[in-house]
C-alpha positions as CSV (number, residue, x, y, z in Angstrom):
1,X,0.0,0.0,0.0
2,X,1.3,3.3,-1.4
3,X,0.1,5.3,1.2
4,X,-2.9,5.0,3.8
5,X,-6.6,6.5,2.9
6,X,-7.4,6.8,6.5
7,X,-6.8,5.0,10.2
8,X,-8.9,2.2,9.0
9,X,-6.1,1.4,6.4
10,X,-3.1,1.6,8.8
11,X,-4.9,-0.8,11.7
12,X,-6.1,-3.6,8.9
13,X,-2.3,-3.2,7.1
14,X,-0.6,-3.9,10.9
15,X,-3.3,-7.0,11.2
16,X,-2.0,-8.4,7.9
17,X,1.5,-8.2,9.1
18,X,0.5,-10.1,12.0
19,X,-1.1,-13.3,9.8
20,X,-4.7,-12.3,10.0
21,X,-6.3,-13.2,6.7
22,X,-10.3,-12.6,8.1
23,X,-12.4,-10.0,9.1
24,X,-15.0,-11.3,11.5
25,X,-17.8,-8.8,12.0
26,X,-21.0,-8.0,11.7
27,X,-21.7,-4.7,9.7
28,X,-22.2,-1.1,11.2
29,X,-21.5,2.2,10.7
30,X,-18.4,2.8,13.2
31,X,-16.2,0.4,11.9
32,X,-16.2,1.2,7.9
33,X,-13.0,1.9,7.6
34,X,-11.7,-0.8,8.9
35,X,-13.6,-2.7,6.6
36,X,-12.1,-0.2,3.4
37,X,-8.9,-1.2,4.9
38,X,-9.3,-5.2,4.4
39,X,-10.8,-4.7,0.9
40,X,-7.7,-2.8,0.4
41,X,-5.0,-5.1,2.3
42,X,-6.9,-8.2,0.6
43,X,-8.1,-9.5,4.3
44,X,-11.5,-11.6,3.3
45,X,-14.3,-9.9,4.9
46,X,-17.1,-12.7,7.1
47,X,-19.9,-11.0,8.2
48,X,-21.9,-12.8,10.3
49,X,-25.4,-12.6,11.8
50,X,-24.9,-12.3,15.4
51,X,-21.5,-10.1,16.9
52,X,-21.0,-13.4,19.2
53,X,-20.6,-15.2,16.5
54,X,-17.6,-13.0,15.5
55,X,-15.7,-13.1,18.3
56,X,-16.2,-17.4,19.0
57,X,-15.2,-17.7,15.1
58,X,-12.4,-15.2,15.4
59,X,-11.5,-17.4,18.6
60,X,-11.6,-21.0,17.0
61,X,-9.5,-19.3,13.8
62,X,-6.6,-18.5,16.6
63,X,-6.9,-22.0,18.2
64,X,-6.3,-23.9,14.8
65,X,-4.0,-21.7,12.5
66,X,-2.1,-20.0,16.1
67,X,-2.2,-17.0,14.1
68,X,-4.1,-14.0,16.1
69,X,-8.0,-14.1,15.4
70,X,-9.7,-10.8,14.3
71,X,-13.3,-9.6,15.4
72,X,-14.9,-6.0,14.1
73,X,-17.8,-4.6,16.3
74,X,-19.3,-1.7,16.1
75,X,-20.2,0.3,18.8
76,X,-22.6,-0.1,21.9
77,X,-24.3,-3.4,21.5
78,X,-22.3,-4.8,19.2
79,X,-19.4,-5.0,21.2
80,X,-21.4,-5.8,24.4
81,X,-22.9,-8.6,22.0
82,X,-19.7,-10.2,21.9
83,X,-18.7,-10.3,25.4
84,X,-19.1,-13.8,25.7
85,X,-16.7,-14.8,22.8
86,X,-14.1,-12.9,24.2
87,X,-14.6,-14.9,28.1
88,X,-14.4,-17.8,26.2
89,X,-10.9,-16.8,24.6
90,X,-9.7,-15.0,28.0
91,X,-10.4,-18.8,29.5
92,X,-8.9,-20.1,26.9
93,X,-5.6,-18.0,26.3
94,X,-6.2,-17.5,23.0
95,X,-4.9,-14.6,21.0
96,X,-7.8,-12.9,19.8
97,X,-7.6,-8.9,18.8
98,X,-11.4,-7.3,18.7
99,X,-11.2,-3.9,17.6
100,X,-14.1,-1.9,18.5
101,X,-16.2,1.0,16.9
102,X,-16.9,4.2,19.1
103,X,-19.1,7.3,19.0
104,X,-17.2,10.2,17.6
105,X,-14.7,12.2,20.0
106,X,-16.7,14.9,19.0
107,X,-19.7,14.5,20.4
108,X,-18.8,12.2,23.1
109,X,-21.4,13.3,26.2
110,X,-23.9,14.7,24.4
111,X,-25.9,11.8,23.2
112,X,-24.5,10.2,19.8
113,X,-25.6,6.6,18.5
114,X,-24.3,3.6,20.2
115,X,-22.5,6.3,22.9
116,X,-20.9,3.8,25.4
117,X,-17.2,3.6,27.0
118,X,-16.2,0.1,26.4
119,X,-13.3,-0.9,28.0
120,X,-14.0,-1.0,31.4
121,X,-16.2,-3.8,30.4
122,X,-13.9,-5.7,28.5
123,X,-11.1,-5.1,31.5
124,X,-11.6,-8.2,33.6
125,X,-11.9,-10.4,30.8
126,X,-8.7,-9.3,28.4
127,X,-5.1,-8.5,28.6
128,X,-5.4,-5.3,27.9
129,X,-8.5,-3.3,27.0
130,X,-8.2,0.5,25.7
131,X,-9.2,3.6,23.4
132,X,-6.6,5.0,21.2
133,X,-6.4,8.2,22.0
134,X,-5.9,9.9,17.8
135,X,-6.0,8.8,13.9
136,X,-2.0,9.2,15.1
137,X,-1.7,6.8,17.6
138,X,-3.8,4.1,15.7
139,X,-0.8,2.3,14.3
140,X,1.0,2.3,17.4
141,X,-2.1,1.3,19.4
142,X,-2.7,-1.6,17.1
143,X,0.7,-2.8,17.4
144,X,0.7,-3.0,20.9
145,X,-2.7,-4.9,21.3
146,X,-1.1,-7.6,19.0
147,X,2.1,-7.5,20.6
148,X,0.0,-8.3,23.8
149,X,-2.1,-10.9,22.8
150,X,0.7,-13.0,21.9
151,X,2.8,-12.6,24.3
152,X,2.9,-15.4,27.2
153,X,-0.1,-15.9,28.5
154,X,-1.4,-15.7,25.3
155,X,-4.9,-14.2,25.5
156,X,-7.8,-11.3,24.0
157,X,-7.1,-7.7,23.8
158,X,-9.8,-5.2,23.3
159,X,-9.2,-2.1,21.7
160,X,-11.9,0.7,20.6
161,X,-11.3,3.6,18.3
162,X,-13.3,7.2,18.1
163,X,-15.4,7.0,14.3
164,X,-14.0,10.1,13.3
165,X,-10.3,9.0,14.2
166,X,-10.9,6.0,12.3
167,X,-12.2,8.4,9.2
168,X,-9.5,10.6,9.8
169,X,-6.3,10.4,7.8
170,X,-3.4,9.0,9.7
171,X,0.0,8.1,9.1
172,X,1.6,4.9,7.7
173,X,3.0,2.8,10.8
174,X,5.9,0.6,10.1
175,X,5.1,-2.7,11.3
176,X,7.2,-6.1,11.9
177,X,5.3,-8.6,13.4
178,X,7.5,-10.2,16.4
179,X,8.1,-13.8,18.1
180,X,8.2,-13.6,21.7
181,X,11.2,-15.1,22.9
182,X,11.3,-18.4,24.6
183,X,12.1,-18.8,28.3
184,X,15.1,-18.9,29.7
185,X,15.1,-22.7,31.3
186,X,16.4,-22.9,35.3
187,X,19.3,-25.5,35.0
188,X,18.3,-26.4,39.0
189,X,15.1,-26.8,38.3
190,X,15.8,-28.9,34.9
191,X,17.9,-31.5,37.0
192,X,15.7,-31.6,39.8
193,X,13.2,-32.8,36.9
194,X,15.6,-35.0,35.2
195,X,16.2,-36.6,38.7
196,X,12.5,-37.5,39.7
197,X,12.0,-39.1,35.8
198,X,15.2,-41.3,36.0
199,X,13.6,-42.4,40.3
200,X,9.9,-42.7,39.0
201,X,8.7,-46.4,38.7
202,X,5.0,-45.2,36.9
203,X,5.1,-41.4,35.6
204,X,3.0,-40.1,33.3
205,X,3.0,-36.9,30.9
206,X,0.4,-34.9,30.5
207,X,0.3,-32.4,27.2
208,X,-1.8,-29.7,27.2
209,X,-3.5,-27.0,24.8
210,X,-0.5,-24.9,25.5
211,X,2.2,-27.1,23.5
212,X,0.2,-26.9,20.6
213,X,-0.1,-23.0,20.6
214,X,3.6,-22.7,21.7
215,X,4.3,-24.9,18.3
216,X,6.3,-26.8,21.1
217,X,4.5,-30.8,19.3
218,X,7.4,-32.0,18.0
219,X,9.5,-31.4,20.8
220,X,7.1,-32.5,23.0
221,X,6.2,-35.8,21.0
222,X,10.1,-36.4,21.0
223,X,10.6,-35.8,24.7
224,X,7.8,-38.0,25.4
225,X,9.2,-41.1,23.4
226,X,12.8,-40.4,24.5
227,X,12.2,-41.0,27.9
228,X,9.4,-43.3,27.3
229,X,6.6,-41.9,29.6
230,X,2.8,-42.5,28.8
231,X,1.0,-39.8,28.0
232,X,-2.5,-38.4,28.5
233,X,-3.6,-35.5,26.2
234,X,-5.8,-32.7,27.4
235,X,-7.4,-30.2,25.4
236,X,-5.3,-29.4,22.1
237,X,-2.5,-31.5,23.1
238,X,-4.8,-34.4,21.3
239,X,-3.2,-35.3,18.4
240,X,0.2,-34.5,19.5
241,X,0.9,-38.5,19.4
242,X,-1.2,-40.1,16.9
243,X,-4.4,-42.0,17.2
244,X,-2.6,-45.8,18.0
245,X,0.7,-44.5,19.5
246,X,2.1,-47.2,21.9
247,X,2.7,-44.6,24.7
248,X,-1.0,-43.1,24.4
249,X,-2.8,-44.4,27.9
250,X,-5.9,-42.2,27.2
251,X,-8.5,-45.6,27.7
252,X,-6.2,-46.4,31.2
253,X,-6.3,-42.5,32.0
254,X,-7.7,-43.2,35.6
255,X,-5.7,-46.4,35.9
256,X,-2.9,-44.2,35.2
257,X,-3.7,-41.1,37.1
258,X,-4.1,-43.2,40.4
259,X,-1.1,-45.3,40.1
260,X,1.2,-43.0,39.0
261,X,4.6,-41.7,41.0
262,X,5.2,-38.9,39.6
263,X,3.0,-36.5,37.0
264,X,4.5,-34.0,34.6
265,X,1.6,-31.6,33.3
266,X,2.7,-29.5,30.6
267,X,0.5,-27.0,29.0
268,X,-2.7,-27.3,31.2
269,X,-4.0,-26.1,34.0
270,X,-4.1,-28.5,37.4
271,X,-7.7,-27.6,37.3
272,X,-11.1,-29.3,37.3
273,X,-10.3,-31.5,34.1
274,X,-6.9,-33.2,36.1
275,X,-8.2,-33.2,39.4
276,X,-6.5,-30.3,40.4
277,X,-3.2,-31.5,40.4
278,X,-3.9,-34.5,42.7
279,X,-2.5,-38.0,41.3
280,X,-1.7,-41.1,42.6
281,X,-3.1,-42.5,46.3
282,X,-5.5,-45.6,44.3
283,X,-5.4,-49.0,45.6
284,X,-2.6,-47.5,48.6
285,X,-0.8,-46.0,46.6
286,X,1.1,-42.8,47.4
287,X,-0.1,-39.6,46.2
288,X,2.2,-39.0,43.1
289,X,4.9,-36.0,42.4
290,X,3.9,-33.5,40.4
291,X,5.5,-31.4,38.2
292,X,4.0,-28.3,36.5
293,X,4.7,-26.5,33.4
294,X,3.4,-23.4,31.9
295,X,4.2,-20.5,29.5
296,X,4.2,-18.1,32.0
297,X,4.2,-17.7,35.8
298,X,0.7,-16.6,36.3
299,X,-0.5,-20.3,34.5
300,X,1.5,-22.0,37.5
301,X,-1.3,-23.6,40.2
302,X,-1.3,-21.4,43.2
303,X,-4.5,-23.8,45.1
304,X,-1.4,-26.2,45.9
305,X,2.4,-26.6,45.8
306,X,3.7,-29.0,42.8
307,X,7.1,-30.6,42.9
308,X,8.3,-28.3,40.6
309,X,6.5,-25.1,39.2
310,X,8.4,-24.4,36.3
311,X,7.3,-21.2,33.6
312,X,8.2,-23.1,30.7
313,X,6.3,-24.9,28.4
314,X,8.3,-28.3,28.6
315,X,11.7,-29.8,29.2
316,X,12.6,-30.5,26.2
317,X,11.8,-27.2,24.3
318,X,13.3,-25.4,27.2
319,X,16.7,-26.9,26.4
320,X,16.7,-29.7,29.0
C-alpha cells in the first residue's frame, strides 16, 4: 500500500503483518473503515449474523492456525454482544484482537448513537482493553494490542477507536510482526526434573493446549518417546501422538492417574479436568509427584504446591 486512505487502512495493514487473513464482523457504521482497509489489504471480509458469532469464530480461527484471530464490532451493543466470545478466549488464552467501533470524540457526552465507554467492560476479561487516543496513535495502538495478545499468557485484547479517528487520515506505521522469545530454562530446576524421571517407577506426561499453541508438538512428541513416559492428552494436546501411539494411555487415564509416582503436566492447568493437580493415592498408593509446566508464571497452580513449578512450556523445548 502506497500510502494510507485513512486509520482504518493503517490498523487492517498492521493485522496483515501479523497473519490475519479474516475480518469477523458484523456490519455497522463505526467500523467502515476498517472494513475499506481489508478490501484494500486483501483480508477476506465474514460478516456474520450475530456479533457473538464473531468473536467465537475469530477465537476458534486463533486455536487452529495460532495465528491471532480478528473480530470488528461496532459500537454499543455490538461490542457488548460479543462479550461472551471474548470470556471464552480469555479462558482459553487465546490470542484474539477485537477492535471496536466508538461514538465520535466529538460528540462524546452529548448523546451520539451507540455512545458507550467500552473498555471497562472488556477489563476483567482481556489483557489489555483501551481507546486509542488519535488517527495518530492508531498504528501504534494496534501494534501493541497484538504484541499483547501474543505474548505469554497468550490471550484477547480489546481495543476501541473514536469513528471520526478511524475516518481521519493518519499516518503509515511501520510494522514487523514479532516472536516472543522463549524462556530462559532454570538448569536447577531442569535437573531436579531430570532426577524425579530417572527415580519414578509409573510417571505419566500430560500435554496440554499450550504445547500446541507454543508450536512446542514435535518437541514435546520427542521428549515423550525419549524417555518413554505414557502420556495423556488434554485439550489441544490431542493429536500430539497419533491416534494408536504405543505410549498413548488415554482408555487407562484413571488407571494411570491413580497409580502414578510422579506426573508431569505441561500446557494445562491443574484444574477441574486433572483433578487439580492430585494423582496417585489408588489402591494405597502414594499420592504422586507433580511437576508443573506453563508459558508463564501466572498459568502455574497457586490452590497447591507442585514438585516443581516451572514457567516453561516443557523440558525438552526449554533446552533440558
Amino acid at each position: 500500500m502506497d500510502s494510507a486512505k485513512h486509520a482504518g487502512d493503517v490498523a487492517v495493514a498492521i493485522a496483515r503483518t501479523y497473519g490475519v487473513e479474516t475480518m469477523f464482523t458484523l456490519s455497522g457504521g463505526h467500523v467502515f473503515p476498517l472494513y475499506d482497509g481489508a478490501v484494500h489489504e486483501g483480508m477476506r471480509i465474514l460478516d456474520v449474523r450475530h456479533e457473538q458469532s464473531a468473536v467465537f469464530a475469530a477465537e476458534a480461527t486463533a486455536r487452529l492456525t495460532r495465528n491471532p484471530g480478528l473480530a470488528v464490532l461496532t459500537a454499543g451493543p455490538g461490542i457488548t454482544n460479543g462479550v461472551s466470545g471474548v470470556a471464552t478466549a480469555h479462558f482459553n488464552g487465546t490470542p484474539v484482537i477485537v477492535m471496536g467501533g466508538r461514538a465520535p470524540q466529538s460528540r462524546w457526552g452529548s448523546g451520539a448513537l451507540q455512545e458507550l465507554d467500552h473498555p471497562p467492560l472488556l477489563e476483567p476479561i482481556t489483557k489489555l482493553a483501551f481507546t486509542a487516543t488519535s488517527a495518530e496513535s492508531i498504528g501504534p495502538d494496534v501494534e501493541m494490542a497484538f504484541r499483547s495478545a501474543i505474548a505469554p499468557h497468550r490471550g484477547p485484547v480489546f481495543l476501541d477507536f473514536y469513528m471520526d479517528h478511524l475516518f481521519a487520515p493518519a499516518p503509515e506505521h511501520a510494522s514487523e510482526a514479532l516472536t516472543p522469545s522463549p524462556l530462559e530454562p532454570d538448569s536447577d530446576q531442569l535437573a531436579a526434573i531430570a532426577r524425579l524421571i530417572a527415580e519414578a517407577e509409573r510417571p505419566v506426561l500430560v500435554l496440554g493446549s499450550d504445547v500446541w499453541m507454543e508450536r512446542a508438538e514435535e518437541a514435546a512428541r520427542d521428549f515423550a518417546e525419549e524417555y518413554r513416559l505414557p502420556v495423556i492428552p488434554n485439550g489441544q494436546g490431542r493429536g500430539i501422538l497419533p491416534s494408536g501411539h504405543e505410549l498413548l494411555v488415554t482408555r487407562a487415564r484413571g488407571m494411570a492417574f491413580g497409580q502414578a509416582d510422579l506426573v508431569i503436566v505441561a500446557g494445562a492447568p491443574l484444574d477441574f479436568r486433572l483433578g487439580y493437580g492430585w494423582f496417585g493415592g489408588k489402591n494405597g498408593a502414594p499420592l504422586a509427584k507433580v511437576v508443573h509446566l506453563a508459558d508463564a508464571p501466572s498459568q502455574l497452580a497457586t490452590h497447591m504446591e507442585p514438585w516443581v513449578r516451572r514457567p516453561a512450556i516443557c523440558p525438552c523445548c526449554s533446552g533440558g
